[in-house]
N, C-alpha and C positions, 0 to 999 in steps of 0.2 A: 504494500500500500504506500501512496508516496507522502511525501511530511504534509501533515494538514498545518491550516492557519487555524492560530488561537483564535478561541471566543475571546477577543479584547473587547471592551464595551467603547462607543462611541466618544470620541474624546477632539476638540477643534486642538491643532496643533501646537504646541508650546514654544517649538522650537524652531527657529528657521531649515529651510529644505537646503541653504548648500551655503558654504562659508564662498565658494570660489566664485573671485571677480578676475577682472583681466588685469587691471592697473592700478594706481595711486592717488595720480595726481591731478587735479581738473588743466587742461589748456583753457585759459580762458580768451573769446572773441576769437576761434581759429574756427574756419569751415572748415567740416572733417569730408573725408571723402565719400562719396553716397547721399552726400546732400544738394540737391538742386538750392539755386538763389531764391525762387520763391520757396520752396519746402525751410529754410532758413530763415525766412522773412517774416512767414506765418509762424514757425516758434517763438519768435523774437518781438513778433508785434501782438501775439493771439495766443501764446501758452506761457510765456516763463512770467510775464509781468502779474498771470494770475497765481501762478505758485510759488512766485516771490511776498505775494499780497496775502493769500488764503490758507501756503504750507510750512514756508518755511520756518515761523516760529517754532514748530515747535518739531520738524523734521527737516533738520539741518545743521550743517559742519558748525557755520558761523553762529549760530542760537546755541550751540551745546546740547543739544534736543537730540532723540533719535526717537521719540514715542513710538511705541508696539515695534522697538528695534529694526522702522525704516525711515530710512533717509532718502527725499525727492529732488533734492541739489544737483543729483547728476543723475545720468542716465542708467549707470549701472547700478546706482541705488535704488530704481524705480524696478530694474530686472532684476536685483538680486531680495527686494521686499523684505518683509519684517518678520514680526512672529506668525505668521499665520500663512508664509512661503511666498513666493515671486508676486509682484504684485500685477504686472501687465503683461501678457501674448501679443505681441506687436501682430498686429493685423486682424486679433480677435477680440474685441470689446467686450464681447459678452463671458468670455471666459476670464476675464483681468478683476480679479480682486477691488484695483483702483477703479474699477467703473463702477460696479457693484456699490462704493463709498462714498462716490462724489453723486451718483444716480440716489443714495438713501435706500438701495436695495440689501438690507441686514447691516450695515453700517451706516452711519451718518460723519459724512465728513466734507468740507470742513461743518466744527459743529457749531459753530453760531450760527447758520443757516446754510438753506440747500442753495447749492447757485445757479445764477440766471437759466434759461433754456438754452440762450444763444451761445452764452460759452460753455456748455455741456456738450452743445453741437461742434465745437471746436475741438473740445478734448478725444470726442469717439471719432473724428474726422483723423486726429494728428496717431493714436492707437490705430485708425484699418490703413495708413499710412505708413505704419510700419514702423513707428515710436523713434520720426527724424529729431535729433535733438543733437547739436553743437555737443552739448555739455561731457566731453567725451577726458578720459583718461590718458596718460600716458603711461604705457606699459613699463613695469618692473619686473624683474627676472630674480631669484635668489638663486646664486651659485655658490657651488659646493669645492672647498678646494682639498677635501678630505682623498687620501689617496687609498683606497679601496684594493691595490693588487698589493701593497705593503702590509694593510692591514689583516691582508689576508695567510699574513706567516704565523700571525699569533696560534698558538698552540691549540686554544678552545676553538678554533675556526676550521680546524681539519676534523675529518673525518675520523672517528676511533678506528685504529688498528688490533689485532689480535699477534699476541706475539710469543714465539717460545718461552716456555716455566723460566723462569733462569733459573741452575743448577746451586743447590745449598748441603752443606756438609751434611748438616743434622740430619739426616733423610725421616727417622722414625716421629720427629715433632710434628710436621704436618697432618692435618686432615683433610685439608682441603687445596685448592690450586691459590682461595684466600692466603690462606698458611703460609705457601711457599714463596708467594710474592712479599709476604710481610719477614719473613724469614730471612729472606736473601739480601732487603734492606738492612735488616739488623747484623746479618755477619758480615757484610761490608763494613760496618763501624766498628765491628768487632762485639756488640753487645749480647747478653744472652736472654731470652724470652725467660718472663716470670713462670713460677708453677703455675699450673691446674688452680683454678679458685676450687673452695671445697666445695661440698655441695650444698648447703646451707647457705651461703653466700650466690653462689650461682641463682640456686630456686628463686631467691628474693630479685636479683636482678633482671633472669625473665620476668620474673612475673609483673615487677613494675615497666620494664620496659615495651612489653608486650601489652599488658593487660590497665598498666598503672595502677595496680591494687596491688597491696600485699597478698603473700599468700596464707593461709590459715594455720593456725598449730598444726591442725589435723593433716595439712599436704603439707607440711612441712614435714612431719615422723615419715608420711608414706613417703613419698621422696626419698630420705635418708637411708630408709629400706630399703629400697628400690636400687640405688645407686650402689649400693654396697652389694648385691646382687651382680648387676651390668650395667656399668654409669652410663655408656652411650647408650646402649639400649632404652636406660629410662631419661635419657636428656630428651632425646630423639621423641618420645611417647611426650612429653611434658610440656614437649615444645608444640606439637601437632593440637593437644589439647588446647591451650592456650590460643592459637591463629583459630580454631575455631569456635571458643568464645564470643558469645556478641560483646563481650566488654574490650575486645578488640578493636572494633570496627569503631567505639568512642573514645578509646588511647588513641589511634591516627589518626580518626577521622578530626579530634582537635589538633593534633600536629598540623593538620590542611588546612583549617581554619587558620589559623595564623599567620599563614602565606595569602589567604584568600580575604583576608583583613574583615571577617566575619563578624559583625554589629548588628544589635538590633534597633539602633538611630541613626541619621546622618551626620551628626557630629555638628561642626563649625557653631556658631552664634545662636542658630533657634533650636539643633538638637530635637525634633520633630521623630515620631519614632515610626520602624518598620514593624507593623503588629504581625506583618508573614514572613518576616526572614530566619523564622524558627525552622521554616517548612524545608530551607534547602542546609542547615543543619542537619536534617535528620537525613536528607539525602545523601550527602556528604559523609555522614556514619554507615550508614546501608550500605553503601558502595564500596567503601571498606570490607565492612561484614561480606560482602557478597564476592571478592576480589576482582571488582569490574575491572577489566584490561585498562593499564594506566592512559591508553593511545584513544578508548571508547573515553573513558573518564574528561580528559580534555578536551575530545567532540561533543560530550554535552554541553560541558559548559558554555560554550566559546559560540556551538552552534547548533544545539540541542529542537531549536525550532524547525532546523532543515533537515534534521534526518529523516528517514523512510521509518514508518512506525509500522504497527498490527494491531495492535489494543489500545483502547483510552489509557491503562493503565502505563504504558511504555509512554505514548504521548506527554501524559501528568507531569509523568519521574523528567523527561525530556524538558521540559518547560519549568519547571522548578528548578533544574539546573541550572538556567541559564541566570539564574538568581546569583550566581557568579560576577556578574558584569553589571549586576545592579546596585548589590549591596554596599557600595562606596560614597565614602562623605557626599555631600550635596551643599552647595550655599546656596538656599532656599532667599535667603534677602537681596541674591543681585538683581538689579531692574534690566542688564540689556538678557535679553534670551541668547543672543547668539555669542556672549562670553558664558552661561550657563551652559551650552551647548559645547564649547570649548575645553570648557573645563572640566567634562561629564567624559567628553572622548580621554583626555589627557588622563584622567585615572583609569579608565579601561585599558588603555595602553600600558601605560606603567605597570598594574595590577599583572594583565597577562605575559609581558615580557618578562619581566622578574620574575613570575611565577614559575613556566614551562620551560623559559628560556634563560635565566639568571644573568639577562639581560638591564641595564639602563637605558632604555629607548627614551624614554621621558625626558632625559635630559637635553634631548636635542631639538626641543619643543621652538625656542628663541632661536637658536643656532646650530651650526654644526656644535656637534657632543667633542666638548674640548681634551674628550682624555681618548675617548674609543672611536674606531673609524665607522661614527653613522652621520652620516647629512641630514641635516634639516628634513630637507624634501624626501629622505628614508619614512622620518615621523612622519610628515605627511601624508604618505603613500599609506599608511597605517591609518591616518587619522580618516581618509575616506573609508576604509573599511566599516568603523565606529559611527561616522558621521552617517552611514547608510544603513544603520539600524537603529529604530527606534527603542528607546527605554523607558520601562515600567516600575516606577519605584513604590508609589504613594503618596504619604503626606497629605495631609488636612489644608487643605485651603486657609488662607488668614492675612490678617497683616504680617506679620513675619513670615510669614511665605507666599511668595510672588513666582513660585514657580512648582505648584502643585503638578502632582502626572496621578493618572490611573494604574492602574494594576492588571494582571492576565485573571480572567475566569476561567478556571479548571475544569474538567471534563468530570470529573469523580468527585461527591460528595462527601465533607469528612463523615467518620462513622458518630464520630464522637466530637460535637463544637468547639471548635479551639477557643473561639472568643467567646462575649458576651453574649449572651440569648437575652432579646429584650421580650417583654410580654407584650400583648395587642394591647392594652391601657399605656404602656410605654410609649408605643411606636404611635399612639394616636397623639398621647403627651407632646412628641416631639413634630409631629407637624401641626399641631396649632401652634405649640411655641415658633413654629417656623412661617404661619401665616400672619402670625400678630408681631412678628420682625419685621417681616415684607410691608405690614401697612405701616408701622412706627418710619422706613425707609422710604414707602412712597410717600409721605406728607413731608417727611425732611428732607427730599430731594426739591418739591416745590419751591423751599426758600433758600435754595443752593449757594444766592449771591451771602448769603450768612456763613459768616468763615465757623462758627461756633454748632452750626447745623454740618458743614462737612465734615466735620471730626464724628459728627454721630455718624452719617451715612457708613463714615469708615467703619466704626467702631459696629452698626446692626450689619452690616457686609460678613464681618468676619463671624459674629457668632451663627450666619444665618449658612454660611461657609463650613462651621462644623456640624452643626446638625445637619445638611448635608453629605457630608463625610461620615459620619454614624449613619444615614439610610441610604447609603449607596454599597454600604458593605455588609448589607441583612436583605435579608429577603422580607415579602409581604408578614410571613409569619415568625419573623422577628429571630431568623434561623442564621446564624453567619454564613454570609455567600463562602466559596474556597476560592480564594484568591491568594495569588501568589505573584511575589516581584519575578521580571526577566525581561526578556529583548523578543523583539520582533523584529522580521524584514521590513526596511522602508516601502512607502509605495514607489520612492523616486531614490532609484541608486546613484550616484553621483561622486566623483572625484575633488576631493579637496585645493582647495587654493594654501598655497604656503602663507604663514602669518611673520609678514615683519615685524622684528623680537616678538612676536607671540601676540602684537596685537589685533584684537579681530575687525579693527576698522581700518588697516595697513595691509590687505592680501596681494599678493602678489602672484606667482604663476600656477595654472594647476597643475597639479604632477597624477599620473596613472595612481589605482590602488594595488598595489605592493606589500614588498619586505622588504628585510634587514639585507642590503644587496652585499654586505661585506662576506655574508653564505655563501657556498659558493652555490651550491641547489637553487638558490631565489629563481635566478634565471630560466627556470625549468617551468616555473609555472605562471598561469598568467588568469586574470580574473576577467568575465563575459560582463559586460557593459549591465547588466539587467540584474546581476549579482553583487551583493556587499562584498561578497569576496572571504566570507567568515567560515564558509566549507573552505574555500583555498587556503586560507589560512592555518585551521585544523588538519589539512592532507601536508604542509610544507611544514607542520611543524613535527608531526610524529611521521613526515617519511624518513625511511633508514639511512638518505643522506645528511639529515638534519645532524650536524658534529653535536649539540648541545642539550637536546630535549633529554634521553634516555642520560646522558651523565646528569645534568642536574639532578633528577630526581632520584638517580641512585647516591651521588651525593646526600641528599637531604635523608634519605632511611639512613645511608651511614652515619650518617650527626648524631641521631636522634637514638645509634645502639651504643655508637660509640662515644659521644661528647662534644666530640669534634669532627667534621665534615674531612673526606682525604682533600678537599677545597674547601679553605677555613674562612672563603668568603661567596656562602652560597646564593648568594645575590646579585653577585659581581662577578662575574666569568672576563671580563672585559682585561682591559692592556695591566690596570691597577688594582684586579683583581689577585689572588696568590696561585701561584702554581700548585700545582696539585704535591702531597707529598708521596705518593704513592703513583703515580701518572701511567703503569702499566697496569698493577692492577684496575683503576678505576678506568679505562680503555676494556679490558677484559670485562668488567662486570657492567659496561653501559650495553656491550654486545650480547650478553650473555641474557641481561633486562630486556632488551629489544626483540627477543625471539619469540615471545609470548605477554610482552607484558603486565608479566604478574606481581604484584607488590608482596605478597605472601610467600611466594617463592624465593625473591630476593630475600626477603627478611629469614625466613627459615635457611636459605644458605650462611646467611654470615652467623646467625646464632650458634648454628653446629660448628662455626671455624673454633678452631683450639684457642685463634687470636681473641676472639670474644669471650673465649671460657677462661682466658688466664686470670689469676690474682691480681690485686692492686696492691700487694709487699712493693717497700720501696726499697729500690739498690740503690746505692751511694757511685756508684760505679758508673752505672749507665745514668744517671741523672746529670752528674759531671758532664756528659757525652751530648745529651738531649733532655734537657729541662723540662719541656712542654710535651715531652712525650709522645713528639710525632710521628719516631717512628715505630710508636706501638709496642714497646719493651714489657709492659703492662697494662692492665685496666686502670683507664685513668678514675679514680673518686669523682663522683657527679652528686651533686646536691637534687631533693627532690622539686621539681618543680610544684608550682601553685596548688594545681588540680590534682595530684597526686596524695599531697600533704593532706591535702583537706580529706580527699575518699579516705587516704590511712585514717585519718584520726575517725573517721565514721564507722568506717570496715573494725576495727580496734571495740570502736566504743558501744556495737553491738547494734549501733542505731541504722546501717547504710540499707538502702531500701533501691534495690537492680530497679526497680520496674522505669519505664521511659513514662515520665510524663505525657499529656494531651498537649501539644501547643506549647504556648510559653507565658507568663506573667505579661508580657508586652501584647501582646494578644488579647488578654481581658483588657489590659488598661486601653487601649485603641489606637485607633489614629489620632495624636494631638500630639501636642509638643508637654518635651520631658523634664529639659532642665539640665543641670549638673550634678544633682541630688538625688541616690539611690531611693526610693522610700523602703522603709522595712519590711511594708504591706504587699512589696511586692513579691517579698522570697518566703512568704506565707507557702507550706504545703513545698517547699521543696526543699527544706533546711537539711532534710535525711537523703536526698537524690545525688546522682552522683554529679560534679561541680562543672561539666560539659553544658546539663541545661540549665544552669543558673541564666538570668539573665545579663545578656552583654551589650548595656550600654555604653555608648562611646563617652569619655568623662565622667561616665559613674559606675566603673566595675566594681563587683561587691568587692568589701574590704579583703576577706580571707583571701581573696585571688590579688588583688592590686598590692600585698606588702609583702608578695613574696615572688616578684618578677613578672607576672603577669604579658605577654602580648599587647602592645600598644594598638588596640582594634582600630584606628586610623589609618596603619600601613600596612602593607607585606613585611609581613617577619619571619627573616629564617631560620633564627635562631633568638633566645632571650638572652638577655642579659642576666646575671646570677650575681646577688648581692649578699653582704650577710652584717647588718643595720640592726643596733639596739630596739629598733619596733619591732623587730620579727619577733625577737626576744621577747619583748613588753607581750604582745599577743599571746605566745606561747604560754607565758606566765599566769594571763588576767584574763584572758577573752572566755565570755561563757560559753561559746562554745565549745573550746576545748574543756573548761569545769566541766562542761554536762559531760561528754565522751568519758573524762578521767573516772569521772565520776560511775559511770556507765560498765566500764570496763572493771574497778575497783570492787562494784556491788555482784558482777557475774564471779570474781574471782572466789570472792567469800563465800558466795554458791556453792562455786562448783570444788573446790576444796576446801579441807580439813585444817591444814595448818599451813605457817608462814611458809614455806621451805618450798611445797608444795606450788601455793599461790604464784611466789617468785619466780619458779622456771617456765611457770605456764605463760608470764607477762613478759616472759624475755622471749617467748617462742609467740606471741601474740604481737608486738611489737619491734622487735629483731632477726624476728625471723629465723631465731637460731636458740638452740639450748642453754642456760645460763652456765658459768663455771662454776668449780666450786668457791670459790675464792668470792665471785659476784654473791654467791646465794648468802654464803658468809656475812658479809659486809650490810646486806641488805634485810638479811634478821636480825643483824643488830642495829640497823636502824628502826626498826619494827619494835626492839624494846625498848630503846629509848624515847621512845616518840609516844608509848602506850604508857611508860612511868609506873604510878601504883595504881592505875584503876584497874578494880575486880572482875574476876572471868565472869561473866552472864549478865552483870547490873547494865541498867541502861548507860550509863556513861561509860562502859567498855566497850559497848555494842556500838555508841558515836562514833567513838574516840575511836576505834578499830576501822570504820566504815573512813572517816578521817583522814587516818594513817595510809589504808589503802589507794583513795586518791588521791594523797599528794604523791607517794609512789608512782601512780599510772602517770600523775600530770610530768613527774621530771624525765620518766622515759622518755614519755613525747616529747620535751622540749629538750630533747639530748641531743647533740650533735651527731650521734649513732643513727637517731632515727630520719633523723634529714638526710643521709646520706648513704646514697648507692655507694657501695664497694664495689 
């Protein structure tokens, strides 16, 4: 079946249909060529003296003016129109917008009155003429003087090679072809690979690396058995478990998020929130779960609308993908549409270069990219891609947003309402509140010339704006529509104009829709006139000549097992980016990823390397050698990330609750704008889930995730940052939430054992993930009597004072530097 068009609901255009003009500058008083003396004459004497009179105040260079972002000053501003696309078809009046406006047919312009007959006769006379007008441009070109066959020696611009093992002494360390490449760097320096981590240390580190959860007392014994039996055999069994976990699929599927700068607001000044960008989190997690092919994976997103479906149900999943290219900041307060418009492409770009390609395209937005070889007109070529699909984000109508959009209507109803359900007394509520704004605005439009009456018009516009935004996302019976953000195909595909230093009222030449031509594959493919080009884009970025798709992303699993990326700037492939430390193997495993794929597979290869399974013991020897541990001598120490920390102290404290929420708290609260300010109301009924669907608003991540490195949801992030600040501390110390967990954990111990001794090794095998020592159990039953003093066995004040003693035990586990920290 071939891709169907969304049910998009009817929406008049926000955004101009094409940035691209010819030129700059007006010639002024030059006959251009094409113009007869009289065809000259009659503009000069019968059109510009009326639109110097009637337009220019307030759509024009010299007024400062651009209202509905067009300008009638010169010719190409009258063909390249405003927010609502081109404004005249020379030769066809009835299809020109400007006739439609000056005629008072759906517009009224100009609006202090309609004008004469005789010069409306002139105006549709000088339109089926073929729109003669002087006022013409002189052509600007931007050139490129970036040199493209030098740039093309950089290392990330060729093609991956496959190349012979190289030969290493050690022959029996190896397990895998990983092994041997990491092996053979290290005897060149002469250094010697750590032991085997045990297997209590290993268990812990899958588990979080894989699963981000601790693993339980109870898999932690079985395990121990198991390995002492057949370590591989049961690594290999533990690890299989694990990949097919759904707490999988929410370990990486927030690693993407990160990259994919996943928010449920668009951030900037009004912070207006996305009540459906929950919808392509969860797809984003499935897709994981599911091990969608990495090369499908980035055809949805990118162009999810064009593929070939079968089922509404593939359709859905296709279109909520594309929630990708939407979910990015928005300045909802800019007044031109076509710097909105600008600015909308320019994060797409950015978003998916960096993302698939660990590219900066974005930077060559003003100019050639001063550090890597892309021209301007590279972005460009790019920017028509973006600029020829429309985008569906949302947002509430208002004063603070002058640049609302709609949304896609889904083919499949949810089972269960993400948002609010209003009742028919509600929805009746809200349009008389909506007909008794309309009359308070038509009586204070009457007295318009009162500067003290237009503040209200303003003021009943917007509230009458959101109750329209609450009934446009419910059905008659008060049901939440399924709506979801994403892209659609333009109706009008079109090639971009290059923007002098990036201004959108400075364009200069158009360039084709393209790529990054420093590739050397670009050249191979070319986009059909009638297409955005966003399947082209999807086929040149996961063809097998692309040198950078399949390394980045095996880059990014290797970060995220090992700490560090074998490119420690996974963002940055470019000239200032870092060589790779390992450049044969990660050539071998981008080839090896490309043959299927599969993210599950690559992950299961490198967890079985020995490289992965070794200790984090430090040698004095090999540190001398290699400080930062690049070349893999051991497992580097990793502190636990945000989301991690938090499921422990849940998973621990007995409270964590698997099931996937409905939807998200942003979802009930609506469409409207958020603020900077968490409310606490909103993490109502999720305080036990795991810390994926919390809510992620832009400037108000909850606390437990924001003070302990957290993803900055405004950008693509490859990697976080890892701090270690007396708030973590403080937190650790005071926050109730951890009291409850301590507490939580302390009151199951007394349960489920008899005495101190007992209690202890259970919370070191609860928490650590390992058996206590003797020496540990020692130390921690004598803390246990010093802390209980003389109160008597059975009295109430023993039975506090015991329950007491137990949670501040659980609480200093957790805030122990043990538990924060992967070995």
């Amino acid at each position: 079946m071939l891709a169907r068009v969304a049910m998009k609901p009817f929406v008049i255009p926000l955004l101009v249909t094409s940035l691209s003009v010819l030129s700059t500058f007006e010639s002024q008083g030059q006959e251009t060529a094409g113009i007869s003396p009289e065809q000259l004459e009659f503009f000069e004497n019968r059109i510009r003296p009326v639109l110097v009179r009637e337009c220019y105040e307030c759509h024009s260079a010299e007024s400062g003016k651009t209202r509905g972002g067009l300008r009638l000053d010169t010719r190409d501003g009258l063909m390249l129109g405003g927010e609502s696309g081109p404004s005249v078809v020379p030769g066809h009046p009835e299809d020109s917008p400007f006739w439609d406006a000056v005629t008072y047919n759906g517009w009224e312009m100009p609006p202090r009155g309609r004008l004469p007959d005789d010069v409306l006769a002139d105006f549709k006379r000088w339109i089926e003429m073929g729109l003669r007008d002087p006022r013409v441009r002189e052509s600007i070109t931007v050139e490129s003087k970036v040199d493209l066959e030098s740039g093309r020696e950089h290392w990330a611009f060729q093609k991956p090679r496959e190349q012979e093992l190289p030969e290493v002494q050690h022959t029996q360390w190896p397990k895998s072809d990983v092994d041997v490449h990491v092996l053979a760097k290290l005897e060149g320096k002469g250094l010697q690979p750590a032991l085997d981590a045990d297997a209590a240390t290993l268990l812990r580190r899958l588990s979080f690396d894989l699963t981000g959860l601790p693993p339980t007392p109870d898999e932690v014994q079985s395990f121990l058995r198991a390995t002492a039996r057949d370590r591989d055999a049961a690594i290999e069994s533990k690890v299989d478990e694990l990949l097919d976990s759904p707490r999988f699929g929410e370990r990486w599927g927030r690693h993407w998020m990160d990259v994919a700068r996943y928010a449920e607001s668009c951030g900037n000044s009004t912070n207006n929130t996305y009540p459906h960008a929950w919808r392509y989190r969860d797809y984003v997690i499935d897709s994981f779960n599911a091990d969608t092919p990495y090369d499908r994976f980035i055809a949805e997103q990118v162009a999810g609308d064009l593929l070939p479906v079968k089922t509404d149900e593939q359709w859905q999943r296709n279109l909520i993908a594309t929630g990708f290219l939407a979910i990015g900041t928005k300045n909802l307060v800019e007044r031109n549409p076509r710097q909105v418009q600008a600015d909308i492409v320019d994060e797409q770009i950015d978003t998916v270069t960096k993302a698939f390609l660990g590219l900066t395209v974005a930077c060559a937005r003003c100019h050639d990219h001063k550090l890597d070889p892309i021209p301007t007109t590279d972005y460009y070529a790019m920017a028509g891609i973006f600029q020829s699909t429309d985008t569906y984000y949302g947002t509430a109508e208002g004063i603070t947003n002058r640049n609302a959009s709609d949304l896609l209507q889904l083919p499949i109803a949810d089972d269960v309402a993400a948002g609010r359900v209003y009742s028919t007394d509600e929805i009746e509520d809200l349009n008389e509140r909506m007909r008794d704004l309309r009359s308070q605005m038509a009586e204070a439009v009457r007295d318009r010339e009162n500067p003290s009456q237009q503040q209200t018009v303003i003021r009943l516009r917007a509230q009458v704006a959101l109750i329209q935004g609450v009934l446009s996302e419910i059905d008659d019976d008060g049901t939440p529509r399924t709506l979801a953000m994403g892209v659609q195909e333009s109706d009008s595909c079109q090639d971009a104009a290059v923007l002098v230093r990036g201004e959108v009222e400075t364009p200069a030449q158009r360039v084709p829709r393209g790529f990054v031509q420093v590739l050397p594959h670009s050249a191979d493919f070319s986009i059909p006139a009638d297409s955005s080009g966003r399947i082209e884009l999807v086929q040149w970025m996961t063809s097998t000549e692309n040198p950078l798709t399949a390394r980045v992303m095996v880059n990014r699993i290797w970060l995220h097992l090992f700490g560090e990326g074998l490119v420690s700037t996974p963002n940055n492939w470019g000239m200032t980016g870092q060589a790779p430390s390992h450049p044969e193997l990660l050539d071998h495993l981008a080839i090896e990823f490309a043959r299927d794929w599969s993210v599950k597979s690559m992950i299961r290869t490198l967890v079985l390397s020995r490289t992965y399974q070794m200790s984090s013991r430090m040698n004095e020897t090999n540190y001398e050698v290699d400080p930062d541990n690049r070349l893999l001598w051991r497992a580097s120490p990793r502190q636990l990330d945000a989301e991690s920390m938090r499921d422990a102290v849940l998973a621990i404290g007995g409270g964590l609750n698997l099931e996937r929420p409905v939807g998200s708290p942003i979802a009930r609260y609506g469409n409207n704008r958020i603020g900077r300010t968490l409310d606490a109301s909103l993490l109502d009924g999720l305080n036990d889930r795991r810390s994926v669907y919390l809510p992620i608003v832009r400037d108000a991540v909850p606390r437990s995730l924001a003070l302990f490195d957290f993803a900055d949801p405004s950008l693509s992030n490859a990697k976080r940052d890892v701090s270690n600040v007396p708030t973590q501390a403080l937190y650790l110390m005071n926050d109730e939430f951890v009291l409850q967990n301590a507490e939580g954990l302390g009151r199951r111990l007394l349960k489920e054992h008899k005495n101190v001794r007992d209690s202890v090794s259970a919370a070191f095998l609860a928490t650590y993930g390992r058996p206590a020592t003797d020496s540990e159990i020692r130390s921690c039953v004598n803390f246990f009597q010093e802390f209980m003093g003389p109160a008597r066995s059975k009295s109430n004040r023993f039975v506090q004072t015991q329950q007491l003693a137990m949670t501040a035990f659980c609480q200093a586990l957790i805030a122990s530097a043990e538990f924060r920290c992967l070995n």
